[in-house]
N, C-alpha and C positions, 0 to 999 in steps of 0.2 A: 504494500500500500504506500503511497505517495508521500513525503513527508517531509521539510523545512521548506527550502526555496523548490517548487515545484516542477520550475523549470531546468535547476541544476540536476535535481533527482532524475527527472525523466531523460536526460542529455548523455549523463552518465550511463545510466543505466543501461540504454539501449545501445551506445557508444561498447559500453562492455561485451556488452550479447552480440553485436553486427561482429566481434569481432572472431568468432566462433562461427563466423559465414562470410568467409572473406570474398567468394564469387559475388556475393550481393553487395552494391555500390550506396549508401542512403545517402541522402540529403534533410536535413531535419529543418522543420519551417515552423510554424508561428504555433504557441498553445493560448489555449483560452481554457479558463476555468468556471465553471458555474454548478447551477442546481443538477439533479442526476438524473439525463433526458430520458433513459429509459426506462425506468419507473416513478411514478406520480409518490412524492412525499417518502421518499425515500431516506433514510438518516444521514447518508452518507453524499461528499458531494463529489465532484468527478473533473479532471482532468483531460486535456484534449491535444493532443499536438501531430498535427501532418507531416508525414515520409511522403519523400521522392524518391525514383533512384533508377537503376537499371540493374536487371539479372537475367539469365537464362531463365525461361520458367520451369523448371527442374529446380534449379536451388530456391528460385524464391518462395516455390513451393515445402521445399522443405524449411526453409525459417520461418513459414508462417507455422507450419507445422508442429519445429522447435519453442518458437516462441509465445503460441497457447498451452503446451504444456507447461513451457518452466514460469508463465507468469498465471496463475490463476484468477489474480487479483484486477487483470487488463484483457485488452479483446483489443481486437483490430475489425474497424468499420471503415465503409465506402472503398473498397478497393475496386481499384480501374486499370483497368491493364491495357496496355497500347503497343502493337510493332514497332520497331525501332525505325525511324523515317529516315532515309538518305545513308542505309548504311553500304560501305564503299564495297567491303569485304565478306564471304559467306559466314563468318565466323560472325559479326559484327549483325547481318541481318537476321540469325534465330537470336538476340536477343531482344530485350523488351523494356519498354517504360511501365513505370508503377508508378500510383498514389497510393496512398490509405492512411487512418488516421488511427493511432493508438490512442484510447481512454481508458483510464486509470482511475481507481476508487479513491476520494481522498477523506481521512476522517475530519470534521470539521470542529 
């Protein structure tokens, strides 16, 4: 569960874990914090922060894999997956763009 600066915690964190998946490339983008969208009056409140990146989808399948098991506590929502546009090389065009966003339980 999520705890002092919320931003460093999750930066870290996932900083730690990518790197247990070096094929998968992240770029970490903005969080936002609020009430817990997916249940109504929940006690707990929730943490938000969007990935970019690039992977084969082979690996990035396996870190999504990895990474709902080792976090119970987080889920990954809206993922988007996009072919790689203008890649030069065959190696370059099986891979792929990603978004999704990690949220995290935060106790308040």
């Amino acid at each position: 569960m999520a705890t002092g600066d919320l931003y460093l915690w999750l930066f870290q964190t996932l900083k730690t874990f990518q790197a247990r998946h070096r094929n998968v490339d992240i770029v970490l983008g903005q969080t936002t914090s609020g009430e817990m969208s997916m249940f109504p009056k929940f006690p707990y409140s929730q943490v938000k922060i969007g990935l970019g990146g690039t992977a084969y989808f082979h690996d990035l399948g396996k870190f999504i894999a990895d990474f709902e098991n080792s976090f119970p506590l987080m889920r990954i929502e809206n993922l988007s997956i996009i072919q790689l546009a203008g890649a030069k090389s065959v190696e370059d065009r099986e891979k792929i763009n990603f978004r999704f966003e990690v949220v995290s339980l935060v106790k308040p």
